[in-house]
C-alpha positions as CSV (number, residue, x, y, z in Angstrom):
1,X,19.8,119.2,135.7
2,X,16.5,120.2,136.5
3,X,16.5,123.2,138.7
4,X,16.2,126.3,136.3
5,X,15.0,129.9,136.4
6,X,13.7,131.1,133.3
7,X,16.2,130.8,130.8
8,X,19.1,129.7,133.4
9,X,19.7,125.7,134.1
10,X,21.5,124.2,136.8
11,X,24.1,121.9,135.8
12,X,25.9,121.4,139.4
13,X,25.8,123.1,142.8
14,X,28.0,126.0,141.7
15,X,27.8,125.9,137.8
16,X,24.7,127.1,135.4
17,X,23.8,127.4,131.9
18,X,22.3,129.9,129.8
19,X,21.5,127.7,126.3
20,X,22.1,128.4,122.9
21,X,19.4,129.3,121.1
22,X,17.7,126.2,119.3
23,X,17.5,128.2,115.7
24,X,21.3,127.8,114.5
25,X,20.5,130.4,111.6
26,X,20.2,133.0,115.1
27,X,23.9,132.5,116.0
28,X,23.6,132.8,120.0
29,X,25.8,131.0,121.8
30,X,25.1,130.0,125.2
31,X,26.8,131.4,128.4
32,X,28.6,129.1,131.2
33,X,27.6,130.6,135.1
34,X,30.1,129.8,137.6
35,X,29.1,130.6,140.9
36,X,31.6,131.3,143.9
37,X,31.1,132.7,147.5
38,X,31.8,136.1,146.1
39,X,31.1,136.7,143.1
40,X,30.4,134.4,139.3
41,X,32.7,134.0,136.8
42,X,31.0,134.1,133.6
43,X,32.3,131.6,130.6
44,X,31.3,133.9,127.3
45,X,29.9,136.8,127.5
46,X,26.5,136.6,125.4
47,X,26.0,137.8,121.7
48,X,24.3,140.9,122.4
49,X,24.4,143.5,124.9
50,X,20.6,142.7,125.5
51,X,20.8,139.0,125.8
52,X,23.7,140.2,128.3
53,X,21.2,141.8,130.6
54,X,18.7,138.9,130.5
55,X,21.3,137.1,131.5
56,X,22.4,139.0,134.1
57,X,18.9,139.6,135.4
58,X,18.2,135.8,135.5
59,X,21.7,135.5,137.6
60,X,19.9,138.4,140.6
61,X,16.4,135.7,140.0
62,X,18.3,132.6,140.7
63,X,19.7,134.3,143.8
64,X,23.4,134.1,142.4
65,X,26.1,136.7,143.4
66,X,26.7,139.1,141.0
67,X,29.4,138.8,138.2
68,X,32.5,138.9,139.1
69,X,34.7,137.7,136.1
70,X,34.5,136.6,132.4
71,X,36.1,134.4,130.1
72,X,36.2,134.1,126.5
73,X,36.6,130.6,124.9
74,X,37.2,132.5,121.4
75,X,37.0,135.9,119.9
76,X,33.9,134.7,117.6
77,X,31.3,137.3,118.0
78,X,28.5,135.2,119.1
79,X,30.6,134.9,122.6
80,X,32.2,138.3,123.1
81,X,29.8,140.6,122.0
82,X,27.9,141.2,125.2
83,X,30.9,141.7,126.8
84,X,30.3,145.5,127.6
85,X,27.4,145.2,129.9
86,X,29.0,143.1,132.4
87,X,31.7,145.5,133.3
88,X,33.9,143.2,134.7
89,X,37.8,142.1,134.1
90,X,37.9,139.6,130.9
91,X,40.6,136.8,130.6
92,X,41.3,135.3,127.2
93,X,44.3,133.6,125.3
94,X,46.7,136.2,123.7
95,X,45.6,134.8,120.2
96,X,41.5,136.1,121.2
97,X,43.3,139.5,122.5
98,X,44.7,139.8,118.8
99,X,42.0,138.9,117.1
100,X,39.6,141.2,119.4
101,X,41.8,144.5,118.8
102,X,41.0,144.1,115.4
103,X,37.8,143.5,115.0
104,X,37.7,146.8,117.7
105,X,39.2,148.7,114.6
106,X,36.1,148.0,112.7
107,X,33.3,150.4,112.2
108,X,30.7,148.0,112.7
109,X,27.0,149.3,111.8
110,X,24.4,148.2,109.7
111,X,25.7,149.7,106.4
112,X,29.2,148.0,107.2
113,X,27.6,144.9,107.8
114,X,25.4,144.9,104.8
115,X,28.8,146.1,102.5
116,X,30.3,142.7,103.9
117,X,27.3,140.9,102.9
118,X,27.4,142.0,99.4
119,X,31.1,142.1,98.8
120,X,31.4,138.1,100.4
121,X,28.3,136.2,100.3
122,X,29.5,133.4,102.2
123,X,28.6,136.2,104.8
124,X,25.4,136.2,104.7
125,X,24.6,133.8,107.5
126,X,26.7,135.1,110.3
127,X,26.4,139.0,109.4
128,X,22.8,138.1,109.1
129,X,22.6,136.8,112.4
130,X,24.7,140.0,113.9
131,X,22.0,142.2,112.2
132,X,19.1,140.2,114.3
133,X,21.1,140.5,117.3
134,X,22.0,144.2,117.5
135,X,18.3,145.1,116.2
136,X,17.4,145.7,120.1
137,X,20.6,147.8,121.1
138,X,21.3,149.4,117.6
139,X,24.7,149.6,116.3
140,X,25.9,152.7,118.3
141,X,25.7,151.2,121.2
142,X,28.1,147.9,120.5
143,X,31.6,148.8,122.1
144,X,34.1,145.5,121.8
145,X,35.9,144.5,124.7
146,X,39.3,143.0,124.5
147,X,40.5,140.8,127.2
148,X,42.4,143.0,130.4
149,X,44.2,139.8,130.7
150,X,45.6,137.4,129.2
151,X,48.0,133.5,129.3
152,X,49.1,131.5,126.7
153,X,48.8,127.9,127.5
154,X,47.0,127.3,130.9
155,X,46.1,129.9,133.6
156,X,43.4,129.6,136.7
157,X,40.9,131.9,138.2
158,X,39.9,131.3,142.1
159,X,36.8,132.5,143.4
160,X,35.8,132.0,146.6
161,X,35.0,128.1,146.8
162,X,35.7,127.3,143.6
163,X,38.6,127.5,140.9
164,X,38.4,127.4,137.1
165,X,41.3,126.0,134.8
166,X,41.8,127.8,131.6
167,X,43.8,125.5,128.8
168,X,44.7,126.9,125.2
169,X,43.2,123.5,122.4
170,X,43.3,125.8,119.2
171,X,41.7,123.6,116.7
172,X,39.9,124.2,113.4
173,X,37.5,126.6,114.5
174,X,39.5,129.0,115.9
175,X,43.2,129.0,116.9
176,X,42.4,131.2,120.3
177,X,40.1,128.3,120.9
178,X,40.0,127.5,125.4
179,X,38.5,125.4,127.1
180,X,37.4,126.1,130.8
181,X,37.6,123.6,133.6
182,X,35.7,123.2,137.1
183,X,37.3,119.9,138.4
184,X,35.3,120.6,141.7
185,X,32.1,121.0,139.9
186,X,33.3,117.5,136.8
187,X,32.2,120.1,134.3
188,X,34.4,121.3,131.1
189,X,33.0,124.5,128.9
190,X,34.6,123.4,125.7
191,X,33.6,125.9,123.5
192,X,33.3,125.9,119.6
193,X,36.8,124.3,119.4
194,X,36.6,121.1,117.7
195,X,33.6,122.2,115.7
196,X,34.3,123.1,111.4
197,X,36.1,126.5,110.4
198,X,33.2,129.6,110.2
199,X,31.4,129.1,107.0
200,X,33.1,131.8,105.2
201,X,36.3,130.4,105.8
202,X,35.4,126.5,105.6
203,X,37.0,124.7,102.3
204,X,34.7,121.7,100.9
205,X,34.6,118.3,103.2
206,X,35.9,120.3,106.2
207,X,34.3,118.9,109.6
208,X,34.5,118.6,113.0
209,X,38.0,117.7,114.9
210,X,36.6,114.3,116.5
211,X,40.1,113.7,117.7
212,X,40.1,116.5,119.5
213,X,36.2,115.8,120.7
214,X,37.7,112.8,121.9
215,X,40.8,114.0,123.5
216,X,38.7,116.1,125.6
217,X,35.8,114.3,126.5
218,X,38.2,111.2,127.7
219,X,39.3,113.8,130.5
220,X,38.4,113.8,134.3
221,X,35.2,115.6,133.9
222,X,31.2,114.2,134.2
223,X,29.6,116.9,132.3
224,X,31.1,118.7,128.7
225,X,29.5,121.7,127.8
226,X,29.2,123.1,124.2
227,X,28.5,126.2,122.7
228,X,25.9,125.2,120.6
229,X,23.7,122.3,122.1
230,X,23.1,121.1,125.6
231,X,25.1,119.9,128.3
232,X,26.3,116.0,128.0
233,X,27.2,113.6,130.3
234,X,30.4,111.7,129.9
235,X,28.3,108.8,128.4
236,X,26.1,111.0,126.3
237,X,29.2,112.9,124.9
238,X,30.6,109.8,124.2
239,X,27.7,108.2,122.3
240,X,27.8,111.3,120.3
241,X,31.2,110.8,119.3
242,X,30.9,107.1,118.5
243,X,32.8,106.2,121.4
C-alpha cells in the first residue's frame, strides 16, 4: 500500500483511498476509489464540496478515469455532502434515500446550524465540524443529493473490469448502514456501521457492534476499509477486534 499521489493511496490494482482526516474533532470521512476500464465508482462522496474537488483532482494526478458512479454507505453528512460536485448517478439503500430527502428539506446555513448548536448541545461536535467544513464553499453553495437509485438488501454495480457488491448491515450507527464489496480486488468498504450511535443520539455505555465487526471481517475479503482509520489487513482487523 505504498504507491500514493498526494492525498490518494493505493490499496490494490483497481481500488484507492482517500483517508480520513487524523483530527476526529474535523469529522472527514475518507472516500473509497474504485477504478474500472471506463470510468471510477466512488464509495462516499467527501464531506465538502471542496474536499470533493481535491479529490477529484488527485483521481486526473493518479492517471485514473474519471468518475463514473457513487455510493453512499450511509446518509451521515461526513459522506454525502460532497456529493454535488461529482455529478454523477448515486446508489444508496432506500433507508439513506429517506433519510437524505429530509435532511434536503432543511435550510442548512450557518445561523441554522448555530440555532441547533444552542437549542441541543450534544451538537456541538458534529455541527461544529459541518461549520469547518463548509467555511471554503459557504453555505449557499451546499445542494444535498439524494441517491437516483436505490435496493434494499444487496444490489451490484459493473464497471468495466470490475464489479462492486452492495449489501444492507444496518447496525447501531445508522440503520441505512452498506457495506461495499470488490471480491476481485479482497477489499470491503465497511463504512461507519458497527461503530456507536452519533453522539447526540448515543445513551450511556453504548459502543461499538463487535459482533457485527466480526461478522464482517470473518468474510472472504484481505483488506476492510473503515471510515475513520486506515485500511486493515484480515490479520490486522482481526487483532483489532480481539480475534
Amino acid at each position: 500500500m505504498a504507491e500514493a499521489v498526494p492525498g490518494l493511496v493505493r490499496i490494490t490494482d483497481r481500488v484507492w483511498w482517500w483517508p480520513h482526516h487524523p483530527d476526529p474533532d474535523r469529522v472527514q470521512a475518507g472516500v473509497g476509489v474504485i477504478a474500472g476500464d471506463d470510468g471510477c465508482l466512488l464509495v462516499d462522496a467527501g464531506h465538502s464540496p471542496a474536499l470533493a474537488r481535491r479529490i477529484a483532482g488527485a483521481l486526473g494526478g493518479a492517471g485514473l478515469p474519471k468518475a463514473r458512479a457513487l455510493v453512499y454507505t450511509h446518509h451521515h453528512w461526513d459522506h454525502v455532502w460532497g456529493a454535488q460536485e461529482w455529478a454523477v448517478p448515486v446508489t444508496a439503500h432506500e433507508l439513506t434515500a429517506e433519510a437524505l430527502r429530509a435532511e434536503a428539506e432543511k435550510p442548512w446555513s450557518e445561523a441554522y446550524v448555530r440555532a441547533g448548536m444552542a437549542r441541543d448541545p450534544r451538537l456541538v461536535p458534529s455541527y461544529t465540524a459541518r461549520l469547518r467544513a463548509m467555511a471554503e464553499d459557504g453555505w449557499d453553495s451546499l445542494r444535498i443529493v439524494p441517491p437516483a437509485e436505490t435496493f434494499t438488501g444487496r444490489h451490484e454495480i459493473r464497471l468495466g473490469g470490475v464489479t462492486a457488491e452492495l449489501r444492507h448491515v444496518g447496525g447501531g450507527h445508522a440503520a441505512d448502514s452498506t457495506v461495499v464489496g470488490v471480491p476481485s480486488e479482497g477489499v470491503l468498504f465497511v463504512g461507519d456501521c458497527y461503530y456507536p450511535p452519533p453522539y447526540h443520539l448515543r445513551e450511556e455505555g453504548a459502543g461499538p457492534d463487535l459482533a457485527l465487526a466480526r461478522e464482517l471481517v470473518g468474510g472472504e475479503y484481505e483488506w476492510y476499509v473503515e471510515s475513520h482509520e486506515a485500511p486493515r489487513r484480515r490479520k490486522e482487523a482481526e487483532a483489532a477486534l480481539g480475534g
